[in-house]
N, C-alpha and C positions, 0 to 999 in steps of 0.2 A: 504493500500500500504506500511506506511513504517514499518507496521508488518512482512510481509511479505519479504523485505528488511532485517530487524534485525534478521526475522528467519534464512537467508542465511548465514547472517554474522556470526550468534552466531553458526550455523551450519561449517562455517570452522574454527571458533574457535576450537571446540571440542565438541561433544555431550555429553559427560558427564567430567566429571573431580573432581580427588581427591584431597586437599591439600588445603594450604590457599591464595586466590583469592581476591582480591578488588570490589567488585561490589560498582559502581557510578552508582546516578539516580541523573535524572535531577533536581530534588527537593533540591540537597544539601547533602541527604543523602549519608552516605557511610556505607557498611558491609565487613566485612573480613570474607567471605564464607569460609567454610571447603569443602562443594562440591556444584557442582550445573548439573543439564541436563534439559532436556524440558519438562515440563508436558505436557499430549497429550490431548492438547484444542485448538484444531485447529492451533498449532503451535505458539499459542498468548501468549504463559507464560512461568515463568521459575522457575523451582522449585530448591530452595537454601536451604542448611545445615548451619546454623549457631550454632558453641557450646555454650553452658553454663558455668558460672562457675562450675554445678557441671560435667562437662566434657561430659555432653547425649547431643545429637542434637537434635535445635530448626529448621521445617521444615516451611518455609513462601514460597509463590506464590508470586511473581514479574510481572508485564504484562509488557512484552516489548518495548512497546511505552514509558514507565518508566525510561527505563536503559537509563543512557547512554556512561556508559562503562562500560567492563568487563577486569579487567586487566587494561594492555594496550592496548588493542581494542576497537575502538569506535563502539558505537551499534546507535549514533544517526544518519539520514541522512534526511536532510530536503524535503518533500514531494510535500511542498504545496507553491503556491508563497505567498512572504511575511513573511514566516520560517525566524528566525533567523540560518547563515551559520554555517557550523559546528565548524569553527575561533570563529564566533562571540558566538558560543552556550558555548564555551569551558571556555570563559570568565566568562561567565551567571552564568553558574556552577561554577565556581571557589569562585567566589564573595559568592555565596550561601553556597559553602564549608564553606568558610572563616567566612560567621556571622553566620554561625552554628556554629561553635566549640568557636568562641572568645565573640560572641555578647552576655552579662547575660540579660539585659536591669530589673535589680533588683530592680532597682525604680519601674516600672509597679507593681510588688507585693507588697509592699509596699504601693503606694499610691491606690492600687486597695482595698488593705486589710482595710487601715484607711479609705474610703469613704463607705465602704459597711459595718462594722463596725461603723462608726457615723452615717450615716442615719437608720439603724436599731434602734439604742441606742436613740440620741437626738429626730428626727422625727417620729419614728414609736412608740418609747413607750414613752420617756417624751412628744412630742407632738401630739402623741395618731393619728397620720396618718399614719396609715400602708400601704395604698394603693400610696403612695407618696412617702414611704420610701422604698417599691421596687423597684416603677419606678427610685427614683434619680440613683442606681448603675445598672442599664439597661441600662439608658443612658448616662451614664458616660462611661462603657464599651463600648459602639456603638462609641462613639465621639471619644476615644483613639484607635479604630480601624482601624485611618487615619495616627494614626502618627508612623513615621519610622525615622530610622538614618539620619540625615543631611546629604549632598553631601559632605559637607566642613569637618565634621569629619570623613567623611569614608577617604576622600583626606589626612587629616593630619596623620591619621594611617597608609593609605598605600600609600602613596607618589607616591612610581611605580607605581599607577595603577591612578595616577590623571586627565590624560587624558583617559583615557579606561572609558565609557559610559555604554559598555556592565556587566564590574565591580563592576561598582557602582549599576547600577540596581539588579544586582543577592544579595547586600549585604542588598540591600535596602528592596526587597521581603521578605526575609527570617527573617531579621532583623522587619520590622513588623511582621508577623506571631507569632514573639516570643515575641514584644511587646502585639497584643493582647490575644495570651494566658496566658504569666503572667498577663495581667489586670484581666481578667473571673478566672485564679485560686486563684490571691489575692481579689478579690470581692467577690466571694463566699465565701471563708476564712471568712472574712472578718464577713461575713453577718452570717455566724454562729454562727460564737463566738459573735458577739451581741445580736443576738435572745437569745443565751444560759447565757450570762450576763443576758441581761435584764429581762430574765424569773428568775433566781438566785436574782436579785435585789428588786423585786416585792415580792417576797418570802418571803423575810428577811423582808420588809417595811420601810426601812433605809432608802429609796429616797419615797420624795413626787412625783409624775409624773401630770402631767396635764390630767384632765378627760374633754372631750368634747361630749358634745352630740349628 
């Protein structure tokens, strides 16, 4: 239904269009489209130009449940009870905008880097448990998969928006997302370059390690 809804919409928009365009998706994302019209899949998608720096266009599929705006056109229109309203969605989005572009959350690489890095190093090869020294940064990665931006520091950053609910939530979604993927890119990191140390260390015979049977 609200595909079908957004086809209409994006249909009095314009069916195709050249120039550069803002596409918002509900995600937080945003593009500054060169062009966009409809891929013809059942009217469920939209195919967008985006340039490169070397100036050729990049062609991506958008599915319209996705958008949820083109321009200034909103493409979102709640379907189902219990939707968040299109007020309330606008907020959502916005928050999500916002800890997408400001939130680095660079400690996550960091401390993701240093635990999957010392459990390779210390317990996988000085104490000779390999099978322990994967799992510690598995679930080290799972358990920082809960954590997100405080309410009180989103509050104290954006002051205007300290009572808006719907704000804080969009800052707080995206704002983990980004906490657990820098955890998983600095864990891996992390777990490389200690496998790649400690096979380097072993090499040399510089360090005694612990042999267990």
């Amino acid at each position: 239904m609200r595909s079908i809804i957004s086809t209409i919409i994006a249909l009095l928009i314009c069916m195709a269009t050249i120039g550069q365009t803002k596409l918002s998706l509900l995600d937080g994302t945003q593009y500054n489209v060169k062009e966009y019209s409809f891929f013809n899949d059942n009217g469920n998608s939209m195919e967008i130009k985006l340039e490169k720096k070397n100036g050729k266009l990049k062609t991506k599929f958008i599915d319209l449940n996705e958008i949820w705006a083109v321009g200034d056109s909103i493409m979102y229109i709640p379907t189902q009870e219990g939707e968040y309203s299109v007020e309330d969605m606008r907020y959502v989005v916005l928050g999500k905008q916002t800890a997408k572009s400001e939130f680095n959350a660079w400690w996550a690489y960091v401390a993701g880097f240093a635990v999957g890095a010392g459990s390779i190093l210390y317990i996988g090869a000085y104490e000779n448990r390999p099978i322990i020294s994967m799992a510690v940064p598995i679930v080290y990665a799972t358990g920082i998969s809960f954590t997100r931006p405080t309410k009180n520091g989103i509050k104290k950053r954006h002051p205007e928006y300290r009572d808006n609910e719907y704000f804080v939530y969009g800052y707080q979604n995206n704002g983990r997302r980004k906490i657990m993927l820098n955890t998983i890119i600095g864990t891996l990191g992390g777990m490389t370059v200690g496998a790649i140390t400690s096979l380097a260390l072993k090499s040399t015979g510089t360090i005694t390690y612990i042999v267990r049977p």
